[in-house]
ZAROTOR-950257 format. One record per residue (C-alpha): residue number from 1; residue in one letter; y, x, z. Coordinates in steps of 0.25 Angstrom, whole numbers, plus 5000, padded with zeros to 4 digits. Layout:
i  aa  Y  X  Z
NUM  a  Y  X  Z
...
***
This chain:
i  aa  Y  X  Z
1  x  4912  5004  4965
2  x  4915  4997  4978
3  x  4927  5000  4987
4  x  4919  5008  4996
5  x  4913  5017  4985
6  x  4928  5019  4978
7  x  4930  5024  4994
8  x  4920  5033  4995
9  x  4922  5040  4979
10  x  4938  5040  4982
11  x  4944  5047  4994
12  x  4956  5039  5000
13  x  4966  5049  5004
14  x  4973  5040  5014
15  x  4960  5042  5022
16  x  4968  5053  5027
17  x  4978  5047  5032
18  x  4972  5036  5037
19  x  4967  5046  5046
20  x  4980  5050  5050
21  x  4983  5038  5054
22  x  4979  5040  5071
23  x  4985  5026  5079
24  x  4983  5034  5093
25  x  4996  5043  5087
26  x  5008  5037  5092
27  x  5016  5039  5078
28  x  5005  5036  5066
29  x  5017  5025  5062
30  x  5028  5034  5059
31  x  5027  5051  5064
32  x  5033  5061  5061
33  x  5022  5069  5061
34  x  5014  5059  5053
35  x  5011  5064  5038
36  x  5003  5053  5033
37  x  4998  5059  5019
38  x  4987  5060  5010
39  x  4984  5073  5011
40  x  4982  5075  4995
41  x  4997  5069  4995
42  x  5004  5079  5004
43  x  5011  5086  4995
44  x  5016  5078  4984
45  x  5022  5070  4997
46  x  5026  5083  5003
47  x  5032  5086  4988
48  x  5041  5073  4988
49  x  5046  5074  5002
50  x  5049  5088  5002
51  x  5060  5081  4990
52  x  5062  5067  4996
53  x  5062  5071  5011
54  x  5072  5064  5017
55  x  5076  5054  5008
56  x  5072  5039  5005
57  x  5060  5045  4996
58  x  5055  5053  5006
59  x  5039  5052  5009
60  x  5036  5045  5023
61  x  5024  5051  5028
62  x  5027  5048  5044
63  x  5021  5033  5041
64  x  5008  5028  5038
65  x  5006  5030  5023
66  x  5002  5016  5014
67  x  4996  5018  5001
68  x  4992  5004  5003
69  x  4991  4990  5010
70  x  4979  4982  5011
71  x  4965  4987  5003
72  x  4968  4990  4989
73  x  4951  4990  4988
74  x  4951  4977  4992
75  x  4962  4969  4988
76  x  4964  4960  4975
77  x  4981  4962  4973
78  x  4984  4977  4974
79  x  5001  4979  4975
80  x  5004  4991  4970
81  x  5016  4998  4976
82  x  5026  5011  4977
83  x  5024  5016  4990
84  x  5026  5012  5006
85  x  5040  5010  5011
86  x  5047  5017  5023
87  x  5056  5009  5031
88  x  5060  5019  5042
89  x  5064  5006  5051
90  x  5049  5001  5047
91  x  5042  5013  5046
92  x  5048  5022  5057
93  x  5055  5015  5067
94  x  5047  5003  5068
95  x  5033  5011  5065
96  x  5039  5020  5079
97  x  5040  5008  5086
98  x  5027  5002  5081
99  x  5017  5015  5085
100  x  5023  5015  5098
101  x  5013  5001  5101
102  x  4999  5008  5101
103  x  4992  4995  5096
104  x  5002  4992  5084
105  x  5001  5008  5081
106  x  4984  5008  5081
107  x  4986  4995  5072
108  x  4994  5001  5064
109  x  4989  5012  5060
110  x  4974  5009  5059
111  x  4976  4998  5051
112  x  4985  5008  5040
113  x  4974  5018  5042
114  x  4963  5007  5039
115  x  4972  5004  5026
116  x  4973  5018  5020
117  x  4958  5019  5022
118  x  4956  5006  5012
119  x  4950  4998  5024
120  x  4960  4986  5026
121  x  4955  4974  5022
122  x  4969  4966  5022
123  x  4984  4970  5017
124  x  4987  4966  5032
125  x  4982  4970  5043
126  x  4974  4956  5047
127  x  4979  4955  5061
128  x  4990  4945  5063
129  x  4991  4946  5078
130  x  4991  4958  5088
131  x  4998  4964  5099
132  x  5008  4968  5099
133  x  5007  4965  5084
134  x  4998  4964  5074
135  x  4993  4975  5066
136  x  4999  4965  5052
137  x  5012  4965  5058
138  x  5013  4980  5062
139  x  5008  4984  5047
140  x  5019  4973  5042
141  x  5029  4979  5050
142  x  5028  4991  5047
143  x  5027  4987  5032
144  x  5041  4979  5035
145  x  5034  4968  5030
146  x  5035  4971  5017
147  x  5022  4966  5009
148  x  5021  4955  5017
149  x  5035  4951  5012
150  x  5031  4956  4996
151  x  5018  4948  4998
152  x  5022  4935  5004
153  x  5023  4926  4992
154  x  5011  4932  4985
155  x  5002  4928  4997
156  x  5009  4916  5000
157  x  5006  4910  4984
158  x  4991  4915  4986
159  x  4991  4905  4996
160  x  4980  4914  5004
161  x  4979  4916  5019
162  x  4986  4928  5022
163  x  4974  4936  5026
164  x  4967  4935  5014
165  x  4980  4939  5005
166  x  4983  4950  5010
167  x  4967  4954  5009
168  x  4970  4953  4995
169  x  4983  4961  4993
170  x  4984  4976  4993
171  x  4995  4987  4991
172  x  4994  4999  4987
173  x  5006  5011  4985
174  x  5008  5019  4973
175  x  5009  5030  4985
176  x  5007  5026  5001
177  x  5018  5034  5007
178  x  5032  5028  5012
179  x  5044  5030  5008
180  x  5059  5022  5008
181  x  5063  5023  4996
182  x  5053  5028  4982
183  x  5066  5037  4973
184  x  5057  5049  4970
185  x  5044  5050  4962
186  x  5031  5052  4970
187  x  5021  5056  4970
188  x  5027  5067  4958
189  x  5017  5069  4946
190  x  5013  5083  4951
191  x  5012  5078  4965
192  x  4998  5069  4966
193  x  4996  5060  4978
194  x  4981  5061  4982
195  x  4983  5045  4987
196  x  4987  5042  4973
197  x  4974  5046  4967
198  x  4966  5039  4976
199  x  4975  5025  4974
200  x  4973  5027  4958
201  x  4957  5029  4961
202  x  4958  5016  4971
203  x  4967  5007  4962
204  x  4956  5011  4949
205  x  4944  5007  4958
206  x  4951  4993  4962
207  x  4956  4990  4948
208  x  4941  4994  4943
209  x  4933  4987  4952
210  x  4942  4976  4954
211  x  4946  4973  4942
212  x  4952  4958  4940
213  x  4950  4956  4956
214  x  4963  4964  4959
215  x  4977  4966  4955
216  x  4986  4978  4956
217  x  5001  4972  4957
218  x  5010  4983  4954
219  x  5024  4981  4964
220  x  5030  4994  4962
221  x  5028  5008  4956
222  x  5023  5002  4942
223  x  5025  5016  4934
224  x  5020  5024  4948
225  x  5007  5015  4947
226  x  5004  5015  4932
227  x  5005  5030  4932
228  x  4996  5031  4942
229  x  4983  5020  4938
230  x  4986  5025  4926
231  x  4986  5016  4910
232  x  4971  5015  4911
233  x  4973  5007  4924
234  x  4983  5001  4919
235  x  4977  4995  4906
236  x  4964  4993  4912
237  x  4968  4985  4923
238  x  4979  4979  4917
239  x  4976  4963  4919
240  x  4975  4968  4936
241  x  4991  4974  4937
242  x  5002  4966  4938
243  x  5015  4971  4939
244  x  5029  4964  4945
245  x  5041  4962  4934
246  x  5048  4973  4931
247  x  5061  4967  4936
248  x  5057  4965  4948
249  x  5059  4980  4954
250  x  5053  4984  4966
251  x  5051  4971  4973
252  x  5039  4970  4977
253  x  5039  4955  4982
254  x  5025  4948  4977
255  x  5032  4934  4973
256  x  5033  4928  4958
257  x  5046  4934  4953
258  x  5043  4948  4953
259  x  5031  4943  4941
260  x  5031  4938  4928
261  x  5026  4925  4923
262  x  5012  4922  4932
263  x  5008  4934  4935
264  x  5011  4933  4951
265  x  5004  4918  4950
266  x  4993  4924  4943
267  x  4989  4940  4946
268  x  4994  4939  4961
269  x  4991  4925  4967
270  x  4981  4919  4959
271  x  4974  4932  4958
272  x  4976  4934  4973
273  x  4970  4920  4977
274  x  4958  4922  4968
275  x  4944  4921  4977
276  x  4936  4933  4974
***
């Protein structure tokens, strides 16, 4: 099956949402009005908040969602997370400031639209100059420049050019909505996110047609995401998942000390210089 078949058989949820997305509204970066959610996860979010509004747990659906960075379907390291942070200085005040340029806005949000429809083609937006900014700084700003930072090292050992690094990485979140902090259990088992179903079908048809050409690198969530993918995923793809030393919590920094023996030598930068 190619990636375009897998497409067509699988309905992406976040297609919805993409279409939400509109760069002509003045607030598509941060609204109060905005309600960026799969339909099919509506309640189970709408559950959670009605528990966690107001705290540090609470569910930020006023800012684009991000199930995911780069193309999964296409990339050979596949980091698997939690879920998106929310920094209200990052992801409110600056965002406010940010959608007030019309450019930076359209940039913006296309390019997050063209993500969560699986048409991206790198991790980063490939522009490196534009005005006012560039559509890679805007993105990196509003991430607070964190994957550049837990990805330095990795992509400085690789000794690759920059562009086609980040063409071979990818992240994907065990859920795509932001939150400050992560205290409570969600989704609950009796409250099923429609985007869940979807990721588990995409991550099988990657391992499957992929096979040795791509590893999934667990950072955080280990429990979340062997409940979801399931034993049989596990053991069957077993040789293509590597997991970061216990100890080293929830630091998600890409560098030698957060593995054991060679694995960070050998199943992330030999396997990520490999020519293929």
């Amino acid at each position: 099956m190619t990636n375009e078949q897998f497409m067509k058989e699988h309905y992406n949820p976040w297609m919805e949402v993409a279409d939400m997305y509109k760069p002509e509204n003045s607030d598509c970066l941060f609204g109060d009005n905005n309600n960026y959610v799969c339909t099919g996860d509506k309640v189970a979010i709408d559950n959670y908040n009605n528990k966690a509004k107001g705290t540090s747990d609470e569910i930020e659906t006023r800012i684009p969602a991000e199930p995911w960075w780069g193309n999964p379907l296409k990339a050979r390291l596949i980091i698997l997370s939690l879920n998106p942070g929310y920094v209200p200085e990052v992801n409110k005040t600056l965002a406010m400031l940010m959608q007030t340029n019309e450019v930076v806005r359209r940039k913006l949000i296309e390019y997050k639209a063209q993500t969560l429809r699986l048409e991206a083609t790198s991790f980063l937006p490939e522009d490196k100059e534009g005005q006012p900014i560039s559509c890679r700084d805007a993105v990196n700003m509003l991430g607070d420049w964190y994957w550049v930072k837990m990805l330095r090292q990795l992509r400085e050992d690789t000794g690759l050019e920059e562009k086609e690094f980040y063409r071979r990485i990818a992240l994907v979140e065990y859920h795509g909505y932001s939150s400050q902090t992560s205290g409570r259990i969600f989704p609950r088992k009796k409250d099923k996110l429609a985007s869940q179903a979807f990721l588990k079908d995409m991550l099988w048809y990657i391992a499957e047609s992929k096979k040795d050409k791509v590893h999934f690198l667990i950072m955080r969530a280990k429990d979340k995401w062997k409940e979801l993918l399931t034993d049989e995923f596990l053991k069957y793809f077993n040789s293509s998942i590597i997991e970061k030393k216990s100890s080293s919590m929830i630091s998600q920094y890409i560098t030698p000390a957060n593995f054991e023996g060679n694995i960070y030598q050998s199943s992330l930068v030999e396997f990520l210089k490999r020519n293929e």
